[in-house]
N, CA, C and O atoms as a MOPAC input file, in Angstrom:
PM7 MOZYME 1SCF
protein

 N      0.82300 1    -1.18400 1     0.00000 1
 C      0.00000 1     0.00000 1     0.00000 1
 C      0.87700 1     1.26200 1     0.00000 1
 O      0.54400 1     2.26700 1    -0.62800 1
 N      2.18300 1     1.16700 1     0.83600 1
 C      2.52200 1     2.39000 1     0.69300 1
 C      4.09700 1     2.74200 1     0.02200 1
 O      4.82100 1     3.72900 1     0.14900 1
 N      4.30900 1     1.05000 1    -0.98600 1
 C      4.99800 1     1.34200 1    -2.23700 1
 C      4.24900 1     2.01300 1    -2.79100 1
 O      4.81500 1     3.04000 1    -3.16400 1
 N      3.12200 1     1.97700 1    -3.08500 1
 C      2.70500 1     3.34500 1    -4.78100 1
 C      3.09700 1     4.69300 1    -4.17900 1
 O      3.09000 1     5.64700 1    -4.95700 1
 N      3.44400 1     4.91600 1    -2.88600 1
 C      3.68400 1     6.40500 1    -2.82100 1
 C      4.81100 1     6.47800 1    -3.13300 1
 O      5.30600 1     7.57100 1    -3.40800 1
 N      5.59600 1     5.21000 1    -3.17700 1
 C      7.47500 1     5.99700 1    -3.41700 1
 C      7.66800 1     5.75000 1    -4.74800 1
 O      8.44400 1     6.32700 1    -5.50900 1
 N      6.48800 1     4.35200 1    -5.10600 1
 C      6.75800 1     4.02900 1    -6.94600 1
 C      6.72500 1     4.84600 1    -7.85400 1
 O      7.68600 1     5.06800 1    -8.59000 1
 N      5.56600 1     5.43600 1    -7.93600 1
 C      4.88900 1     6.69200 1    -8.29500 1
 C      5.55800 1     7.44900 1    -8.54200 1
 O      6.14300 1     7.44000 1    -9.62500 1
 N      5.67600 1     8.08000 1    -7.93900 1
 C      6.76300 1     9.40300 1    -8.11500 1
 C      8.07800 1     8.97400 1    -8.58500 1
 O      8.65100 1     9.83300 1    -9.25600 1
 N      8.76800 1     7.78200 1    -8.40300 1
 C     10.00800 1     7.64000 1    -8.48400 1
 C      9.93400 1     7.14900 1   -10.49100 1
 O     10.71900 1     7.50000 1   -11.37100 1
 N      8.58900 1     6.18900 1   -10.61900 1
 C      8.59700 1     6.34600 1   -11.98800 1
 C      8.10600 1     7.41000 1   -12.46100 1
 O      8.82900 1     7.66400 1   -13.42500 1
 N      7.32800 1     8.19000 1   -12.38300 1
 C      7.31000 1     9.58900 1   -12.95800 1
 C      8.57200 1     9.83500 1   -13.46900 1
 O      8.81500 1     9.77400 1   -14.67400 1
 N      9.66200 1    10.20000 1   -12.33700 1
 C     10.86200 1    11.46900 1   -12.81000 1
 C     11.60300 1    10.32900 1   -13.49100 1
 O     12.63400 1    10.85700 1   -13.90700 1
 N     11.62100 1     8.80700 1   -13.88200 1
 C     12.40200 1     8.46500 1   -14.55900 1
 C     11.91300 1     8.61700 1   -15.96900 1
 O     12.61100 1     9.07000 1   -16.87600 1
 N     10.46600 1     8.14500 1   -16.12200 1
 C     10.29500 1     8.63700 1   -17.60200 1
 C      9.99900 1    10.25900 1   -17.97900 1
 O      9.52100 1    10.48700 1   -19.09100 1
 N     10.20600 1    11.10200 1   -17.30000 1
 C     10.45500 1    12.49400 1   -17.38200 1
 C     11.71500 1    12.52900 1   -17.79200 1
 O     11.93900 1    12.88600 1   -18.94800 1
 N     12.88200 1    12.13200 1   -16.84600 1
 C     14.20600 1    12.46800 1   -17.11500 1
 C     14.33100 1    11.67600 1   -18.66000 1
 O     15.01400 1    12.20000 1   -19.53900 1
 N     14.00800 1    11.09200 1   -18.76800 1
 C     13.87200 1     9.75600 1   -20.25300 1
 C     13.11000 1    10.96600 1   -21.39900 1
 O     13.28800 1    11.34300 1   -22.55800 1
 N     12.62100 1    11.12300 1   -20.79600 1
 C     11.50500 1    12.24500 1   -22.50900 1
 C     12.16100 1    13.75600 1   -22.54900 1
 O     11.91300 1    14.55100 1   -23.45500 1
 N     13.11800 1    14.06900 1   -21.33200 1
 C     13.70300 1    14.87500 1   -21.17300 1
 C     14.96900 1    14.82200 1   -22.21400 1
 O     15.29500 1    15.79600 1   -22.89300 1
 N     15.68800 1    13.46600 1   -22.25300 1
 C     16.90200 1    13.54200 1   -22.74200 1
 C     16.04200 1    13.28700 1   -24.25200 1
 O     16.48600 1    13.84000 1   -25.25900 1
 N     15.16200 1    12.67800 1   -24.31700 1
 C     15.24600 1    12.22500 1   -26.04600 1
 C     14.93200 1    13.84500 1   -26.63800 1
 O     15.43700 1    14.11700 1   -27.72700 1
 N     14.16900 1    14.83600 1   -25.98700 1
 C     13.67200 1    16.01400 1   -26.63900 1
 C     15.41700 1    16.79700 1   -26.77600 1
 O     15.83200 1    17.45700 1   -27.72900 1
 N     16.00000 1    16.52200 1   -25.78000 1
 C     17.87200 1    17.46700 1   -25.62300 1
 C     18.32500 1    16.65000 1   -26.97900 1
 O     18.95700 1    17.34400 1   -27.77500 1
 N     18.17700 1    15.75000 1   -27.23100 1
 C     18.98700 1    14.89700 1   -28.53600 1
 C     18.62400 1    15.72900 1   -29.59500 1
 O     19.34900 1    16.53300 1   -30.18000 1
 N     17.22500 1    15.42900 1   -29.83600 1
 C     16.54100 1    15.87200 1   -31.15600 1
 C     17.20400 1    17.33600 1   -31.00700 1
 O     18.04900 1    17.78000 1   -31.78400 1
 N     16.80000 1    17.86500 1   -30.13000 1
 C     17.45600 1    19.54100 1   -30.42900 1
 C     18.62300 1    19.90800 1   -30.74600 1
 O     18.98000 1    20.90500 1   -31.37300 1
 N     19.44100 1    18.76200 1   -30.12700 1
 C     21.21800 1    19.32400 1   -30.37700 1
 C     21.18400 1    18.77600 1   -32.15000 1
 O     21.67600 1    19.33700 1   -33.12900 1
 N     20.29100 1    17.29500 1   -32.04900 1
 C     20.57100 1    17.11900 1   -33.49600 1
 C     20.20000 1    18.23900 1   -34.93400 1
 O     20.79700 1    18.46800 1   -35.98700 1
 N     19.09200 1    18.67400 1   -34.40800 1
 C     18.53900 1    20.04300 1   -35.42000 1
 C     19.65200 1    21.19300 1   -35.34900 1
 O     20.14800 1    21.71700 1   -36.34600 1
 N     19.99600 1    21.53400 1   -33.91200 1
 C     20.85100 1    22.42400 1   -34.03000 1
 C     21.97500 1    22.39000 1   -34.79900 1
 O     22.30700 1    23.42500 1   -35.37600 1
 N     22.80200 1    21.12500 1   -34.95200 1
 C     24.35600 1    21.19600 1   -35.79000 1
 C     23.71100 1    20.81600 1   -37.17700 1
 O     24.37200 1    20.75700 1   -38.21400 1
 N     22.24900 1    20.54100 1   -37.09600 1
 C     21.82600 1    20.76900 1   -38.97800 1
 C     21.93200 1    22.18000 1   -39.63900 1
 O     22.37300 1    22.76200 1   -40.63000 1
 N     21.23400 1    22.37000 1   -38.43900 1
 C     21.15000 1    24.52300 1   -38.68200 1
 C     22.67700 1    25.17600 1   -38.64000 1
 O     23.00700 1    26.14400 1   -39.32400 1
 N     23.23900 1    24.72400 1   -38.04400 1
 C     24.83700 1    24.83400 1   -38.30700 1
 C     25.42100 1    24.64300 1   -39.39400 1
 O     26.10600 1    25.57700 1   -39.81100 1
 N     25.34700 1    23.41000 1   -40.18700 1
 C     26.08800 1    23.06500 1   -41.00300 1
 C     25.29400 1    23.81400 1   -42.19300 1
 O     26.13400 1    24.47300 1   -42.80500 1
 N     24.32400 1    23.94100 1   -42.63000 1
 C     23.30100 1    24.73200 1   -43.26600 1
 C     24.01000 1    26.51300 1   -43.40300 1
 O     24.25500 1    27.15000 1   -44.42700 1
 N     24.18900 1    26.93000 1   -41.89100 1
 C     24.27100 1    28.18800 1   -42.20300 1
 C     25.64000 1    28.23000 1   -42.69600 1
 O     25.86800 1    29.21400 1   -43.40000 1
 N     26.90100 1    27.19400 1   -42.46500 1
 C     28.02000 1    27.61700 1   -42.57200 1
 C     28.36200 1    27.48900 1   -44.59400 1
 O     29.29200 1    28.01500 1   -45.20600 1
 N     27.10000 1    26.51300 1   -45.22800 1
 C     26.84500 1    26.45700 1   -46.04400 1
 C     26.26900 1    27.96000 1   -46.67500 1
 O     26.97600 1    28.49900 1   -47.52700 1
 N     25.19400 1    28.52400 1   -46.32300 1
 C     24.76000 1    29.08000 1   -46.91600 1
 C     25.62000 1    30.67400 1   -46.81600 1
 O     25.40800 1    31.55700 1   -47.64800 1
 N     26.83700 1    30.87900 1   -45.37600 1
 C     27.77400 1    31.74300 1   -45.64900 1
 C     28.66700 1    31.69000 1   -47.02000 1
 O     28.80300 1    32.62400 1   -47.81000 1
 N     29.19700 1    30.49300 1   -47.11300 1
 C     30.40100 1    30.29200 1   -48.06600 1
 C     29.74200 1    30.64900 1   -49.73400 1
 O     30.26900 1    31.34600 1   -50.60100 1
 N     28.58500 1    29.99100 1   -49.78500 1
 C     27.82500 1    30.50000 1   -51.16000 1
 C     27.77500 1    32.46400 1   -51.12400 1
 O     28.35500 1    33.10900 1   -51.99700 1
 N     27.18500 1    32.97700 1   -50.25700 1
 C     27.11100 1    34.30100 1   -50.30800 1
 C     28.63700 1    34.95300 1   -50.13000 1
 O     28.71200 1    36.13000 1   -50.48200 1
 N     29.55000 1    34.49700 1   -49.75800 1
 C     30.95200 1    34.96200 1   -50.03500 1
 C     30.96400 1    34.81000 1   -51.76000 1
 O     30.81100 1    35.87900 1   -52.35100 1
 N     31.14300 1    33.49800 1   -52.67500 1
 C     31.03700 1    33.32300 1   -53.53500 1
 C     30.44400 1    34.51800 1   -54.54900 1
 O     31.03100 1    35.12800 1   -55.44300 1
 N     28.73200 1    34.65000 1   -53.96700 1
 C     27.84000 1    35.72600 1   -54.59900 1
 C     28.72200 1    37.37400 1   -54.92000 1
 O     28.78800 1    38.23700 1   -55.79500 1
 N     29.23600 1    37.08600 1   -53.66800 1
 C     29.99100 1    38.77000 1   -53.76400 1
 C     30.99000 1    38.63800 1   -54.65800 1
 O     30.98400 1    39.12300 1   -55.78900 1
 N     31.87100 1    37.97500 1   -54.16300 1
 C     32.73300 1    37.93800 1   -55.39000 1
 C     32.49400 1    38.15600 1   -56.76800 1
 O     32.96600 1    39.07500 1   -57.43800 1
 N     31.47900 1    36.95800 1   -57.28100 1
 C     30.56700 1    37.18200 1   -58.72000 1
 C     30.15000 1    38.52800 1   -59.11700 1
 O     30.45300 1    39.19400 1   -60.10700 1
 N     29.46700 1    38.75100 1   -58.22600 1
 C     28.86500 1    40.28000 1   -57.92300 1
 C     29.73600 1    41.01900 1   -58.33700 1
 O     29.38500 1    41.76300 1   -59.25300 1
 N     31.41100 1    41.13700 1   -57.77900 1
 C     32.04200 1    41.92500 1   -57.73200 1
 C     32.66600 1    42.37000 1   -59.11300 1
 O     32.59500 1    43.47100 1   -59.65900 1
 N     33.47000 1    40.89600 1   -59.64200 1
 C     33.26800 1    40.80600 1   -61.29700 1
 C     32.67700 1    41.13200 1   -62.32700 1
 O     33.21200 1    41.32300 1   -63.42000 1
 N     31.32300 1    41.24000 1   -62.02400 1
 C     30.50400 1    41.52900 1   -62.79700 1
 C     30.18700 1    42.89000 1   -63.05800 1
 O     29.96400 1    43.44800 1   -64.13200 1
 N     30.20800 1    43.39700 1   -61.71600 1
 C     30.04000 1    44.66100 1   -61.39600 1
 C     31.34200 1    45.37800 1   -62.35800 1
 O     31.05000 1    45.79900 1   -63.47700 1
 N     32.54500 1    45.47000 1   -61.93800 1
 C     33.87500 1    45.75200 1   -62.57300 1
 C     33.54200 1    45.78300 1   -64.55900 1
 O     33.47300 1    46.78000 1   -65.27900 1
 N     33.39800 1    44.30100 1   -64.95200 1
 C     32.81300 1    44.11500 1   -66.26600 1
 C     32.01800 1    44.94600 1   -66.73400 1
 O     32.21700 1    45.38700 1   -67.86600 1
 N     30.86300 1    45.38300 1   -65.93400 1
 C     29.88200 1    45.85300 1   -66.57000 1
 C     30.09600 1    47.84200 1   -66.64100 1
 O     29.67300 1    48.66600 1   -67.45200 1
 N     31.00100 1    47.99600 1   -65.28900 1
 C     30.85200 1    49.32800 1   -65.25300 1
 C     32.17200 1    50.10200 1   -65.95600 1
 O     32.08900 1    51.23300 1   -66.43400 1
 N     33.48800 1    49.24000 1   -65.93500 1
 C     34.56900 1    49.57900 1   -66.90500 1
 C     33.96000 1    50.84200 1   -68.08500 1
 O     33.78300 1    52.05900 1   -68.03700 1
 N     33.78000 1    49.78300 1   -69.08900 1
 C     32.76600 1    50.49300 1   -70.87200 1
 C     31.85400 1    51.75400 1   -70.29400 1
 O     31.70700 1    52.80200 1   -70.92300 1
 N     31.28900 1    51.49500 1   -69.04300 1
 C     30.62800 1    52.83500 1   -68.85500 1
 C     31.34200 1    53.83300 1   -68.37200 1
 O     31.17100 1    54.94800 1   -68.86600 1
 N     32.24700 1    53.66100 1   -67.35800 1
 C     33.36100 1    54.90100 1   -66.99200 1
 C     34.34100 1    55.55100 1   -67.80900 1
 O     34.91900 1    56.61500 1   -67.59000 1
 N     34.51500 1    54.31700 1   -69.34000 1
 C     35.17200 1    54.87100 1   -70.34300 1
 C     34.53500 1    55.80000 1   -71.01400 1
 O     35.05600 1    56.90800 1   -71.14100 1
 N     33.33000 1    55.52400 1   -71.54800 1
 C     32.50900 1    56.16000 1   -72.45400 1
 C     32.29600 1    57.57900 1   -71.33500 1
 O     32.78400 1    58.59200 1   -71.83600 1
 N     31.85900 1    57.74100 1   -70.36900 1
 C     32.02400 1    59.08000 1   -69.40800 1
 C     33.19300 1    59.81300 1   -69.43900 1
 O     33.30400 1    61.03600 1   -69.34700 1
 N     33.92500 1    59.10800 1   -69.55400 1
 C     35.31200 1    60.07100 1   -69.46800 1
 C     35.57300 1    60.77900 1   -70.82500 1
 O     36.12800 1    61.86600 1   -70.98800 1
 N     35.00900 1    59.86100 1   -71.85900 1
 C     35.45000 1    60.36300 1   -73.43800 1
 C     34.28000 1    61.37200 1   -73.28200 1
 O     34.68300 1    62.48900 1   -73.60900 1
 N     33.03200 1    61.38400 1   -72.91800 1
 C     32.50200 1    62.41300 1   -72.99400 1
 C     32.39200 1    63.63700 1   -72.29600 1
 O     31.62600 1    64.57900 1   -72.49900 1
 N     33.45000 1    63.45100 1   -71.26800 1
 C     33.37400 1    64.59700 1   -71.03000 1
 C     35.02000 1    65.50000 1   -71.10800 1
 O     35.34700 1    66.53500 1   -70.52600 1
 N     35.66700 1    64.79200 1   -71.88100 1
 C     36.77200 1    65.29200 1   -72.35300 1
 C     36.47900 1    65.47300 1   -73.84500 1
 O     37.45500 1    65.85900 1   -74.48800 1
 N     35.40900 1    65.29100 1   -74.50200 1
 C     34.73400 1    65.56700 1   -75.78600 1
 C     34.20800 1    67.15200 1   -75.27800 1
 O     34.65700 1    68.20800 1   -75.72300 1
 N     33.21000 1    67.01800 1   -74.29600 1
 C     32.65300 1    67.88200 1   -73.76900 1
 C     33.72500 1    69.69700 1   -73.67500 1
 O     33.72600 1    70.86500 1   -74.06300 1
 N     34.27800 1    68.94000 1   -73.06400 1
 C     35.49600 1    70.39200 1   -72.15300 1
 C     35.69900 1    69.92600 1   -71.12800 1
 O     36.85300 1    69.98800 1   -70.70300 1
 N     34.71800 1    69.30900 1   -70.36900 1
 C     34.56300 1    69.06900 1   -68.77400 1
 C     36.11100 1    69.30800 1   -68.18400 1
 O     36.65500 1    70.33100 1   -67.77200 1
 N     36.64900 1    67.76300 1   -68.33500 1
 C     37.76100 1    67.33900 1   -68.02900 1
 C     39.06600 1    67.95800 1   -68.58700 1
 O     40.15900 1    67.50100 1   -68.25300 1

């Protein structure tokens, strides 16, 4: 009769501490997904800039030339 008062409770906090650790797993496991993810999705946006940067250079060269001829056409310069 007065095992269920110590059973009780004593199985409670074991399957608590038990649903406790499986929920800490799953989380650490999501967490180093979200990790490896972001360290992924840094190295691509380094990449982007770079591209970016190239492109940028490429594209604006022909236009800073053509500005300069016109404005040494002009008088400006």
């Amino acid at each position: 009769m007065f095992v269920e008062y110590a059973v009780g409770p004593v199985l409670a906090l074991l399957i608590s501490l038990k649903y406790t650790k499986l929920t800490i797993d799953k989380k650490i496991s999501k967490y180093d997904e979200i990790l490896t993810r972001l360290d992924k999705v840094e190295k691509r946006v380094d990449e982007i800039d770079k591209e970016t940067l190239k492109k940028m250079m490429i594209t604006l060269t022909p236009v800073a030339k053509a500005v300069n001829e016109l404005q040494e056409a002009i008088g400006i310069k």
